[in-house]
C-alpha positions as CSV (number, residue, x, y, z in Angstrom):
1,X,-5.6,7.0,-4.1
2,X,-5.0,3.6,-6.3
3,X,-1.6,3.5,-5.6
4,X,-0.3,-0.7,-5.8
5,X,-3.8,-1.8,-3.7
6,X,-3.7,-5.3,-2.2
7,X,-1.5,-6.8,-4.2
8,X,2.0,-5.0,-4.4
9,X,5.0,-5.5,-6.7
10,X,7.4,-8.1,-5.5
11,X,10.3,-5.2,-4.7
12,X,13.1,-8.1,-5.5
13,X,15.5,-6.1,-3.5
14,X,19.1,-7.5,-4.0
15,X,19.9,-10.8,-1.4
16,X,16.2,-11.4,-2.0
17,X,15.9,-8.8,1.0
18,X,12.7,-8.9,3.0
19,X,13.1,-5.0,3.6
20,X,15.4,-2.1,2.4
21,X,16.1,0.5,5.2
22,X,17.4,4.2,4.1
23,X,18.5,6.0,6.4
24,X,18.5,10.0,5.8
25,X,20.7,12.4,7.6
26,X,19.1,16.2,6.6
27,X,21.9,18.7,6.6
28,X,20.2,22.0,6.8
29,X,22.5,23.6,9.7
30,X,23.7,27.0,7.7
31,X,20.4,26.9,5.9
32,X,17.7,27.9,8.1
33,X,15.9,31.2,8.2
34,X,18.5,33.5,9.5
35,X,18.6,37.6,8.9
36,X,22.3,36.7,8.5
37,X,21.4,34.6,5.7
38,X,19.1,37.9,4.2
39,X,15.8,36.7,5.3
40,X,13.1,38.3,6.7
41,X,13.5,36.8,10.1
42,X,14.8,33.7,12.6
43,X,14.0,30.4,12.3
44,X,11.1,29.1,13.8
45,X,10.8,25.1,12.7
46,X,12.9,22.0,14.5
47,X,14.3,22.9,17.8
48,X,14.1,22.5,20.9
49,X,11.8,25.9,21.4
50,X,8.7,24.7,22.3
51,X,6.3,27.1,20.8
52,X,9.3,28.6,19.0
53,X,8.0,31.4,16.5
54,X,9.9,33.7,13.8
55,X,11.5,37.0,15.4
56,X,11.0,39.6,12.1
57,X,14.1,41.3,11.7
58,X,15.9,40.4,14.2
59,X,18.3,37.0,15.4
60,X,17.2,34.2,17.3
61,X,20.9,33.7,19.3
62,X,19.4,30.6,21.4
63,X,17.6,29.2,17.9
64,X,21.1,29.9,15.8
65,X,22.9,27.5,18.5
66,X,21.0,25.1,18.1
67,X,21.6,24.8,14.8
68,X,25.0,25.3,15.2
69,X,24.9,22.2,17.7
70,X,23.7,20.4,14.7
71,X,27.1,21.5,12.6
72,X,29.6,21.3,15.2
73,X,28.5,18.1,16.8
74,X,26.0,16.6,16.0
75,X,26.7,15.6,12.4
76,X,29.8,13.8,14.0
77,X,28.3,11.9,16.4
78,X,26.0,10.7,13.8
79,X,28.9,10.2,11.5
80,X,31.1,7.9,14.0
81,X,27.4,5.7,15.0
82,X,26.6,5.6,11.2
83,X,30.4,4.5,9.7
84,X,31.5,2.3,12.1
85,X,28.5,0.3,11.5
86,X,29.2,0.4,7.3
87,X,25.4,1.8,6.8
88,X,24.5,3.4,3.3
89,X,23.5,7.0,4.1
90,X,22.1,9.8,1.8
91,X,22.1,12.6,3.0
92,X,19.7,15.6,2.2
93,X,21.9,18.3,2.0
94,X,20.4,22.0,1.2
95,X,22.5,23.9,-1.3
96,X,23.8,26.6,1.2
97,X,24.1,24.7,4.4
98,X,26.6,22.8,2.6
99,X,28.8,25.3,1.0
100,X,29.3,26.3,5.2
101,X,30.6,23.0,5.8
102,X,33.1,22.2,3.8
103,X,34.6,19.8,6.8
104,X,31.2,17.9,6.7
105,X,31.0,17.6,3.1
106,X,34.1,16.0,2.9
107,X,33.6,13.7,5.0
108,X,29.9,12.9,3.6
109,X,32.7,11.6,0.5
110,X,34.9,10.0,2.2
111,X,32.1,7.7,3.7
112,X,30.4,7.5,0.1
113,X,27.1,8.9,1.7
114,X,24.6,10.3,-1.6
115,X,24.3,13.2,-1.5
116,X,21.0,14.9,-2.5
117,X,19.4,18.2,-3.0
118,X,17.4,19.3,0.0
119,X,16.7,23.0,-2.1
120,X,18.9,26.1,-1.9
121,X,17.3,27.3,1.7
122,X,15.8,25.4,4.8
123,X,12.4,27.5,4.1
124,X,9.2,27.3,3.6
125,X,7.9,27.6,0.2
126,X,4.2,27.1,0.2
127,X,3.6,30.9,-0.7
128,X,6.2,31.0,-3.7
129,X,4.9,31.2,-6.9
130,X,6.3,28.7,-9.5
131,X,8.6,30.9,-11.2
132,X,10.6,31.8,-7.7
133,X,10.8,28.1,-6.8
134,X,11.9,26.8,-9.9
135,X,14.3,29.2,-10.1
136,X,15.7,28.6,-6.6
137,X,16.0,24.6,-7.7
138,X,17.8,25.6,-10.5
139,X,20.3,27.9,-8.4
140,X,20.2,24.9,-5.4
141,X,21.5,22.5,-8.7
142,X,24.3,24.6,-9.2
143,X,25.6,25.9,-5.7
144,X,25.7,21.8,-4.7
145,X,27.3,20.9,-8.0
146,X,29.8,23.6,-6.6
147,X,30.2,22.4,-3.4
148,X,30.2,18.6,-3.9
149,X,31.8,18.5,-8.0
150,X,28.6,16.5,-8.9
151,X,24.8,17.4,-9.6
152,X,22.5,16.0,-7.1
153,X,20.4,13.2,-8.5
154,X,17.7,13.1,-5.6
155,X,15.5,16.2,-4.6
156,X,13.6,16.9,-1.6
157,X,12.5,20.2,-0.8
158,X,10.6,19.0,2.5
159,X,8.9,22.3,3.0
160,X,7.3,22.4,0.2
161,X,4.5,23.8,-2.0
162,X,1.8,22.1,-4.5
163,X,4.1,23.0,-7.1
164,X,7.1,21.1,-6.2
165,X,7.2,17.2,-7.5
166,X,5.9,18.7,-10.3
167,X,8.6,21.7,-11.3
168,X,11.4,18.8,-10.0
169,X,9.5,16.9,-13.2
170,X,9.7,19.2,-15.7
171,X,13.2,19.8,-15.1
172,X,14.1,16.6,-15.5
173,X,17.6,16.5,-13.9
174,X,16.3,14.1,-11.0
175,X,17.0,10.1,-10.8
176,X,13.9,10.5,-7.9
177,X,12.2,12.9,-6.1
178,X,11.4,12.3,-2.2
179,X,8.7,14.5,-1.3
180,X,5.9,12.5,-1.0
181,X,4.4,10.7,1.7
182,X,2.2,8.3,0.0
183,X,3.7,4.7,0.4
184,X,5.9,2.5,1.3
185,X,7.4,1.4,-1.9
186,X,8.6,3.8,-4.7
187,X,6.3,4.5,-7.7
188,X,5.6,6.5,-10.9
189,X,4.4,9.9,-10.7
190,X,3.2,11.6,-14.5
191,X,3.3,14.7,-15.0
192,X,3.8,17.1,-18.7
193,X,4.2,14.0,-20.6
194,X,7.1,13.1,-17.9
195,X,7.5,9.9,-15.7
196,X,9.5,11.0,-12.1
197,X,10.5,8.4,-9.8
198,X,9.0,8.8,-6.7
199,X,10.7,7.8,-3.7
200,X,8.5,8.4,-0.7
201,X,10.3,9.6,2.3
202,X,8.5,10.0,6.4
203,X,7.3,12.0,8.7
204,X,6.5,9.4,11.5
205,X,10.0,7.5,11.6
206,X,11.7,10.9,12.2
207,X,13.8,12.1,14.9
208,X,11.4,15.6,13.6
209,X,9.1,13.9,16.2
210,X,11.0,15.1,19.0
211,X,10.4,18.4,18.6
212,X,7.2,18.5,17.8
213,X,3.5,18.3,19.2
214,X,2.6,14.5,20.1
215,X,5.7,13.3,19.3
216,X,8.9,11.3,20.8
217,X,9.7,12.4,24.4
218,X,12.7,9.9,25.6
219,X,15.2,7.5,23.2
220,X,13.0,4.7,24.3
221,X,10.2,5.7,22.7
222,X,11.8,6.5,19.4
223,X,13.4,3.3,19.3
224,X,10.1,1.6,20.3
225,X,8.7,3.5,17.0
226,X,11.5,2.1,15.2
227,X,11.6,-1.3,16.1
228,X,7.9,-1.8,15.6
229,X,8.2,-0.1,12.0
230,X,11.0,-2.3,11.0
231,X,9.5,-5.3,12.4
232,X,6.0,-4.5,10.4
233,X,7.5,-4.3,7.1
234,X,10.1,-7.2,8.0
235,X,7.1,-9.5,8.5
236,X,5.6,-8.3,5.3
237,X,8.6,-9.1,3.4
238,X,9.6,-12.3,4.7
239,X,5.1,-13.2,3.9
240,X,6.3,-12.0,0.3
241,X,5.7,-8.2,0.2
242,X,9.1,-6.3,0.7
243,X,8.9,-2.6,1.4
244,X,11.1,0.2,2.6
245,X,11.4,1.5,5.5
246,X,12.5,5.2,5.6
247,X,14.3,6.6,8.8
248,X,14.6,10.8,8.8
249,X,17.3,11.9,11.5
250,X,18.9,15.8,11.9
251,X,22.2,16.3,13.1
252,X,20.8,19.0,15.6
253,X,18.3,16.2,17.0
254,X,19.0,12.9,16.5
255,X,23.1,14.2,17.1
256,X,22.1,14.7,20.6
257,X,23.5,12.2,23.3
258,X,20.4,11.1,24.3
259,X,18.8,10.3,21.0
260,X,21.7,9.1,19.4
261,X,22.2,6.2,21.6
262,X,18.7,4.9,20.7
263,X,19.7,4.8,16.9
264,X,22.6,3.1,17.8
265,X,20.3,0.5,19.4
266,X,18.2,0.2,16.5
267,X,20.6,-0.2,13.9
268,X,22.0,-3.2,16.1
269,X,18.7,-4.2,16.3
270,X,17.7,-4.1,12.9
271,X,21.6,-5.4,11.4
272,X,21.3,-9.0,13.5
273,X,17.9,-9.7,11.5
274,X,18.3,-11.8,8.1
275,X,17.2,-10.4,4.4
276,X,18.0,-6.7,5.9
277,X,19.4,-4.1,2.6
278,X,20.6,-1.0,4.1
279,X,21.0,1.1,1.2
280,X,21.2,4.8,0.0
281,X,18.0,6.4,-1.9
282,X,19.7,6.4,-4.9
283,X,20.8,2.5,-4.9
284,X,16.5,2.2,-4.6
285,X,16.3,4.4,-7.0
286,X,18.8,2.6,-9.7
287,X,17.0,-0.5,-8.7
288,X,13.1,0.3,-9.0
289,X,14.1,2.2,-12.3
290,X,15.7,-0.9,-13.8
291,X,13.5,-3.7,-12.2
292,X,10.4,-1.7,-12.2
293,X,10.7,0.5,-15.0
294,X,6.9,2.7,-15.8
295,X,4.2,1.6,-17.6
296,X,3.1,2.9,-20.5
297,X,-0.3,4.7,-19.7
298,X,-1.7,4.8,-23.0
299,X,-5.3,3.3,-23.2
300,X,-5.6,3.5,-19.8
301,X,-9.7,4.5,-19.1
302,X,-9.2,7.9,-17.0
303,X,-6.5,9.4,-20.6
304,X,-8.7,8.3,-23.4
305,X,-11.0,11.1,-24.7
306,X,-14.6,10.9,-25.0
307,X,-15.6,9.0,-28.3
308,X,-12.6,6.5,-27.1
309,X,-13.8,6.3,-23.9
310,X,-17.4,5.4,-25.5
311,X,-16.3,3.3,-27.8
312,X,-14.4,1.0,-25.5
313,X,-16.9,0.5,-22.8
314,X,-20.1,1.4,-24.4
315,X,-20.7,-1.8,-24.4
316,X,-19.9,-3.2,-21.4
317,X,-23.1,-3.1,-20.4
318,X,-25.2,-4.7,-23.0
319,X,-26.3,-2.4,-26.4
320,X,-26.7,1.2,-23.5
321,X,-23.6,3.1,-24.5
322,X,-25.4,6.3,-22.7
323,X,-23.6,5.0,-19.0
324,X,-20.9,5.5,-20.6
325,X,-21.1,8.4,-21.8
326,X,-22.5,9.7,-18.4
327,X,-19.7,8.0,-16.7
328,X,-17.0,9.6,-18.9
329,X,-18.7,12.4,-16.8
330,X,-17.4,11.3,-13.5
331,X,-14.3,12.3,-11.3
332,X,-12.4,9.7,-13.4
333,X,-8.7,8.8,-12.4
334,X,-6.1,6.2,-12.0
335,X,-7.9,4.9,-9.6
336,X,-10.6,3.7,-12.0
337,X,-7.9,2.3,-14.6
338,X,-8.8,-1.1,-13.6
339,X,-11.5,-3.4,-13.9
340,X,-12.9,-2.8,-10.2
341,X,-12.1,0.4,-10.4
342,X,-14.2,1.3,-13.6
343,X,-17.0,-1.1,-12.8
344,X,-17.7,1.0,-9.7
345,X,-17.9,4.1,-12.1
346,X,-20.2,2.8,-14.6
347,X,-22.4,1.0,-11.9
348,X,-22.6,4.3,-9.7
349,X,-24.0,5.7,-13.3
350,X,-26.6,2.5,-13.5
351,X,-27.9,2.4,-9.9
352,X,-28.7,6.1,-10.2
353,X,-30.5,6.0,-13.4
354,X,-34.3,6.0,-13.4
355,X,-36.0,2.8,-13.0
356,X,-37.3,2.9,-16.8
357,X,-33.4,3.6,-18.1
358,X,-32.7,0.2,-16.0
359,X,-35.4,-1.3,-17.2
360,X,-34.3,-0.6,-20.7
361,X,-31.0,-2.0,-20.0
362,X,-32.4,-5.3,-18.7
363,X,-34.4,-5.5,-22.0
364,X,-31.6,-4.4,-24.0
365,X,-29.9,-8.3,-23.0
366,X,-30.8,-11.1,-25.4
367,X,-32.9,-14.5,-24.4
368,X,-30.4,-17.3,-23.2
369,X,-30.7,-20.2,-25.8
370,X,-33.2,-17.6,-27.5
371,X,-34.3,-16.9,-31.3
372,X,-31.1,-13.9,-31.0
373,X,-28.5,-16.8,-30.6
374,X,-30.2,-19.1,-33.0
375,X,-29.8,-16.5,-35.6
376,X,-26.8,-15.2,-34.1
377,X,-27.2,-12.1,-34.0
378,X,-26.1,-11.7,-30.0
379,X,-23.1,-9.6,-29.3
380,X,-19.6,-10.6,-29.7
381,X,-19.5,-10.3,-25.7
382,X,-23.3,-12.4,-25.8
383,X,-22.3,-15.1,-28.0
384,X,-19.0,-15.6,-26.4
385,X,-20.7,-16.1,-22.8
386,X,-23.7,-18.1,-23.7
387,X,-21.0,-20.5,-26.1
388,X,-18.6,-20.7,-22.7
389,X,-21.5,-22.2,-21.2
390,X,-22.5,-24.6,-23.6
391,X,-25.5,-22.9,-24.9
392,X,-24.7,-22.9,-28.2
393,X,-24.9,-27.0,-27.7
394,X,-27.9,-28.0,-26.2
395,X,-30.0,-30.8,-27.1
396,X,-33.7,-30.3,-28.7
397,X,-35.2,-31.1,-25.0
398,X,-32.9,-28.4,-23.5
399,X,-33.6,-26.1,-26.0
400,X,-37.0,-25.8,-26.0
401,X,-36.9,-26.0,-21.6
402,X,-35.0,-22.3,-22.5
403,X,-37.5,-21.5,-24.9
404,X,-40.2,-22.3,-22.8
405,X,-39.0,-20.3,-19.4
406,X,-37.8,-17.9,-21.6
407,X,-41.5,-17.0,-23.1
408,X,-42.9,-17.5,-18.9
409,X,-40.7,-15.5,-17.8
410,X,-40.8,-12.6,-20.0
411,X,-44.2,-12.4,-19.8
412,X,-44.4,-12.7,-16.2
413,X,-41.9,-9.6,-15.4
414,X,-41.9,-7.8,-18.8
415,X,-37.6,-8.5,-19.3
416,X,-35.6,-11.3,-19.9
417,X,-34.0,-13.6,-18.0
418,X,-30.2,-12.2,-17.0
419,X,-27.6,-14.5,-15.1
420,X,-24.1,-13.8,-15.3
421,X,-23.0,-17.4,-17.0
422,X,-19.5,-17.1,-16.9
423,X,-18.4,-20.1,-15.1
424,X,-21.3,-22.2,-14.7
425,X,-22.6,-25.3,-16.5
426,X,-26.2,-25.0,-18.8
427,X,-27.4,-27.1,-16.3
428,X,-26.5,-24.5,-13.3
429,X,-28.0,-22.2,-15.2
430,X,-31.1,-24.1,-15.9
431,X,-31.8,-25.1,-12.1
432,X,-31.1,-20.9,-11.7
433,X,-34.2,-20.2,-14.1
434,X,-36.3,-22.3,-12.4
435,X,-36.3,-20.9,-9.6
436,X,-36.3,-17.4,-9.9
437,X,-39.0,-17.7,-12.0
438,X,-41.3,-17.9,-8.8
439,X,-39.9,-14.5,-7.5
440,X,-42.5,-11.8,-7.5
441,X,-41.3,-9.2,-9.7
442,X,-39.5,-6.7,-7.5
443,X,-37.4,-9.2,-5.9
444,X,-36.8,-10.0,-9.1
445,X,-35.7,-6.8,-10.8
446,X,-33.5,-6.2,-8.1
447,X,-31.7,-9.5,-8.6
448,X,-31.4,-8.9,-12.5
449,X,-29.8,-5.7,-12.2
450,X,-27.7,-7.2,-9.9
451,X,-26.8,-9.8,-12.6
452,X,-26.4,-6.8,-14.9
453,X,-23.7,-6.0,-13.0
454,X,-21.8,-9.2,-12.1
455,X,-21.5,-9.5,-15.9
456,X,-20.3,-5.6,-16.6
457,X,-17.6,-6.6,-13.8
458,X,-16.5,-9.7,-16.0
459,X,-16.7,-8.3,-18.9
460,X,-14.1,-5.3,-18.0
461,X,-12.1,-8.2,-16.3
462,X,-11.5,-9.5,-19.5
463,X,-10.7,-6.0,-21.1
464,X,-8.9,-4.8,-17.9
465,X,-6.1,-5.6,-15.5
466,X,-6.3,-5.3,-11.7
């Protein structure tokens, strides 16, 4: 849920690109669910069927032909729009949709199109277990290397299960895997002490749309869809924030007449802008790997054990070590592996605490300009926010001002007086004490545990990035 938050990566795509656009053809024609391919029964998924649903045991002729459309023509017609314009395709190929079209393949090479793994069967494999799954990636690996004389370097099983970015891990054979949703830039996935390149493909700039529920209806509207996507991220990029924009088409789909002449429209459109990389998924890939290489995750908050995780932040709010220890507690994830992140954990522990436990916390914090800095014995964190702002240098008539508000004050709401002083002057600070000393003591609790805060969040800003 972290993911890159406001502030992304600057992409530095090659030309100093404002926006990379990949373009996928999926070759599944061959693949689908077919009792002629020994499944259980007809394909069901893409078409033009409305409503379409799985015959058991027996064919689906209409369904079949339209796949077939998809194999005989439409790959062509996308091949003619997509070469004569020089685009950078990659195609998704599964395994055994490709060893039926050996025509296709070839000329997939002939145009350099990558040429990835879209699994060994156009299937659904959210009921496999992980044993069946793996071993159909392994068998997809080795009928494409067949087919095509090279291992594919990109996987995307599309229909997928839980298990699948995660088995495409441990096998390591993949420069990226696709099948993710999550963003619009590539990123690092862990997973068994692996680090997989993600490279998130779509489901919304996808011919898939037109044969589905609430999707395209007409060429203008999927061209409309495109336009305004490539436009979005455009703008971002040229603001400083480059992107990618992914584009899903299907020879049985986008190959028809009607459909393709919208693409062709788009990629005119989207070819006459400036600082436009059309490029294959693995050309992103080669590039976010070397320009954007992972990050080492070690002392990252959510991975260090207990007594680490203790150790670390127990004092980051001042001498109560027990938030976190109750926060180590907490859902804890990359998302709170920065300094906002974690502060919102450990203040989620604080707010809900008794009123005495945050009392005891506001007590636990030292005088400012008190008898604890005078004998320095503040915390390293204390003494090194107090000396920032010049407490540690104030004259004899300052000092005993602090002395003297310090002595009211405590008296008056049974804590000391707590202001984050990062960033302001002792005299700042001194008009702050002033006045709050008139507060009645509610208000003022509230506003000290408030402080409390503020000065968790800089501490972990120093220990932390965002």
């Amino acid at each position: 849920m972290q993911g890159y938050g406001a502030t992304p990566p600057g992409a530095g795509w090659p030309g100093n690109a404002a926006i990379a656009v990949q373009i996928v053809v999926n070759y599944e024609e061959g693949g689908e669910n077919a009792i002629l391919h020994g499944d259980a029964g007809s394909e069901a998924f893409l078409s033009e069927i409305v409503g379409a649903a799985s015959w058991p045991g027996q064919r689906h002729w209409n369904m079949e032909s339209i796949y077939e459309y998809g194999a005989r023509a439409g790959f062509w017609r996308l091949h003619r729009i997509l070469t004569q314009r020089g685009i950078p395709i990659t195609v998704y190929g599964v395994a055994t949709a490709l060893a039926r079209s050996p025509a296709q393949v070839a000329a997939m090479q002939a145009a350099d199109w990558e040429i990835a793994s879209h699994g060994l069967k156009w299937i659904e494999y959210k009921d496999h277990d992980r044993e069946a799954e793996l071993a159909d990636m392994h068998a997809a690996v080795r009928l494409h290397e067949e087919v095509t004389g090279a291992r594919p370097r990109g996987w995307y099983t599309g229909r997928c299960s839980v298990n699948t970015v995660d088995l495409a891990t441990e096998t390591g054979l993949f420069d990226y895997v696709a099948d993710a949703y999550a963003d619009d830039l590539p990123y690092w996935h862990d997973h068994a002490g692996r680090r997989q390149l993600i490279v998130p493909y779509t489901l919304d700039a996808n011919d898939m749309r037109f044969a589905t529920a609430q999707g395209f209806n007409s060429g203008d509207q999927f061209f409309a869809y495109l336009k305004d996507s490539f436009d979005m991220l455009h703008a971002e990029g040229v603001a400083g924030a480059p992107k990618m924009l992914s584009i899903g088409l299907h020879c049985r789909l986008a190959g028809r007449p009607g459909r393709a002449a919208a693409l062709a429209r788009f990629l005119d459109y989207a070819a006459a802008q400036e600082r436009v990389w059309f490029a294959r998924r693995i050309d992103i890939a080669e590039h976010w790997t070397r320009h954007h290489p992972p990050r080492p995750r070690e002392g990252r908050p959510s991975r260090l054990a207990r007594g680490a995780f203790v150790e670390r932040f127990g004092g980051v709010f001042e001498h109560s070590p027990w938030i976190a220890e109750r926060a180590f507690a907490l859902e804890l994830g990359p998302a709170h592996d920065t300094a906002t992140g974690l502060h919102n954990a450990l203040c989620r522990i604080f707010r809900s605490a008794s009123e005495a436990e945050r009392l005891g916390v506001l007590t636990a914090h030292p005088d400012l300009a008190g008898k604890l800095a005078a004998a320095r014995r503040l915390t390293a964190d204390s003494a090194r926010e107090q000396a920032g702002a010049g407490l540690d240098a104030l004259t004899d008539e300052e000092r005993a001002r602090f002395q003297e508000l310090n002595t009211t004050y405590t008296a008056r709401f049974g804590f000391p007086f707590i202001l984050a002083v990062k960033g302001r002057s002792k005299d700042e600070i001194l008009a702050n004490f002033e006045e709050r000393i008139g507060h009645d003591r509610a208000q003022e609790f509230r506003t000290a545990c408030q402080q409390v805060e503020r000065i968790a969040l800089l501490r972990l800003q120093d220990m932390l990035p965002d």
